[in-house]
C-alpha positions as CSV (number, residue, x, y, z in Angstrom):
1,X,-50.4,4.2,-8.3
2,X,-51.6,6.1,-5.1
3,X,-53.2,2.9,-3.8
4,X,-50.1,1.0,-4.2
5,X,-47.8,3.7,-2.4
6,X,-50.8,4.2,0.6
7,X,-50.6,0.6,0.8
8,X,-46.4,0.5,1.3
9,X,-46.9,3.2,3.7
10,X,-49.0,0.7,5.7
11,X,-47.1,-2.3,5.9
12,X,-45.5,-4.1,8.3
13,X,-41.7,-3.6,7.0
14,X,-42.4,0.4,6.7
15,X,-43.4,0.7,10.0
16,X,-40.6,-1.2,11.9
17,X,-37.6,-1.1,9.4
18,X,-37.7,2.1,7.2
19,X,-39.7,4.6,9.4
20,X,-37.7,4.0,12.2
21,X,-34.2,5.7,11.9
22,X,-32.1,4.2,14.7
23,X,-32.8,1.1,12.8
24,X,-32.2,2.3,9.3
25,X,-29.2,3.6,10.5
26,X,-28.1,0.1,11.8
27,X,-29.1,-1.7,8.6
28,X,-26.9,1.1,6.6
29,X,-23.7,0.7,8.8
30,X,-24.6,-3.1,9.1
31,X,-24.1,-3.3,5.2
32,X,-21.1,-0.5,5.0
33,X,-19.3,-3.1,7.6
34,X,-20.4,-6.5,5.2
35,X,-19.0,-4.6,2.2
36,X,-15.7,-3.7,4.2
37,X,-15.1,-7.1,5.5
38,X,-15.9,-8.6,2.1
39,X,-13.6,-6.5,0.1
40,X,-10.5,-7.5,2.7
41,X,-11.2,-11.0,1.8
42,X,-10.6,-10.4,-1.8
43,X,-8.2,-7.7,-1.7
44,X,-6.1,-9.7,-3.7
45,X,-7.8,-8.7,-6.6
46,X,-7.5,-5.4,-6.4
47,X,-3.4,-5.4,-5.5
48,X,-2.5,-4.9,-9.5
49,X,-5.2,-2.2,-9.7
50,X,-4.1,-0.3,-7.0
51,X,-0.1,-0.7,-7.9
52,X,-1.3,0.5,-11.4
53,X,-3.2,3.8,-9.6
54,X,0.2,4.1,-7.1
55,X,2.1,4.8,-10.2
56,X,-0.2,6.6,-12.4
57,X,-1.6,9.0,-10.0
58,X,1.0,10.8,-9.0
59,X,2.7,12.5,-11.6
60,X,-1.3,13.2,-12.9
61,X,-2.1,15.0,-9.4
62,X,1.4,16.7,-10.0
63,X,0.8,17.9,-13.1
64,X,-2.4,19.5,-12.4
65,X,-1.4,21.2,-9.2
66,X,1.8,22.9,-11.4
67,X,-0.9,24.0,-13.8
68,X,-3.0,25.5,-11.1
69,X,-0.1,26.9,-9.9
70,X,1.7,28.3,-12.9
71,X,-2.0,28.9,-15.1
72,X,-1.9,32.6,-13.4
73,X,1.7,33.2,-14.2
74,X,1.5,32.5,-17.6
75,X,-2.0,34.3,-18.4
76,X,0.1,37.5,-16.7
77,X,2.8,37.0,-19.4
78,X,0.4,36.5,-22.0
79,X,-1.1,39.9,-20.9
80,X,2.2,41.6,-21.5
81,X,2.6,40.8,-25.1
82,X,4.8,37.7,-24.5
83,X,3.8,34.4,-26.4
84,X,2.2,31.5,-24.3
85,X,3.9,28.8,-25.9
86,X,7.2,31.1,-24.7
87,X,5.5,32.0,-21.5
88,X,5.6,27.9,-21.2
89,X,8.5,27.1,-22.4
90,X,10.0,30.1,-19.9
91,X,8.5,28.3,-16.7
């Protein structure tokens, strides 16, 4: 197993492609950019998806900032001997 990593260290494509990070860094954006540009050309496919997430996603993010919000206020009227599903139902 050693051998065959010594002998990957060695090679050609190590020593000018993955040792060197400029070009590493090239390949990487070079690749970001080819999945950008293909994903515009079939955006079309993901239109319903993202209509579906358009409507779903907001009243889920706005439901679980009210409970991040109102979680304190209702453990504080819990605390004073008032019951949660009241403390709830008072909010």
């Amino acid at each position: 197993m050693e051998h065959k990593e010594k002998h990957f260290s060695l090679s050609w494509f190590f020593k000018w492609f993955l040792d060197n990070k400029a070009i590493t860094v090239f390949l990487v954006t070079l690749l970001l950019g080819l999945n950008i540009f293909i994903l515009s050309k079939i955006s079309f496919i993901f239109l319903p998806v993202l209509d579906f997430l358009g409507v779903v996603m907001l009243p889920v993010i706005l439901s679980g900032l009210l409970y991040y919000l109102l979680n304190p206020i209702v453990d504080w009227m819990e605390k004073h001997k008032i019951n949660r599903i009241l403390a709830i139902s008072i909010l």
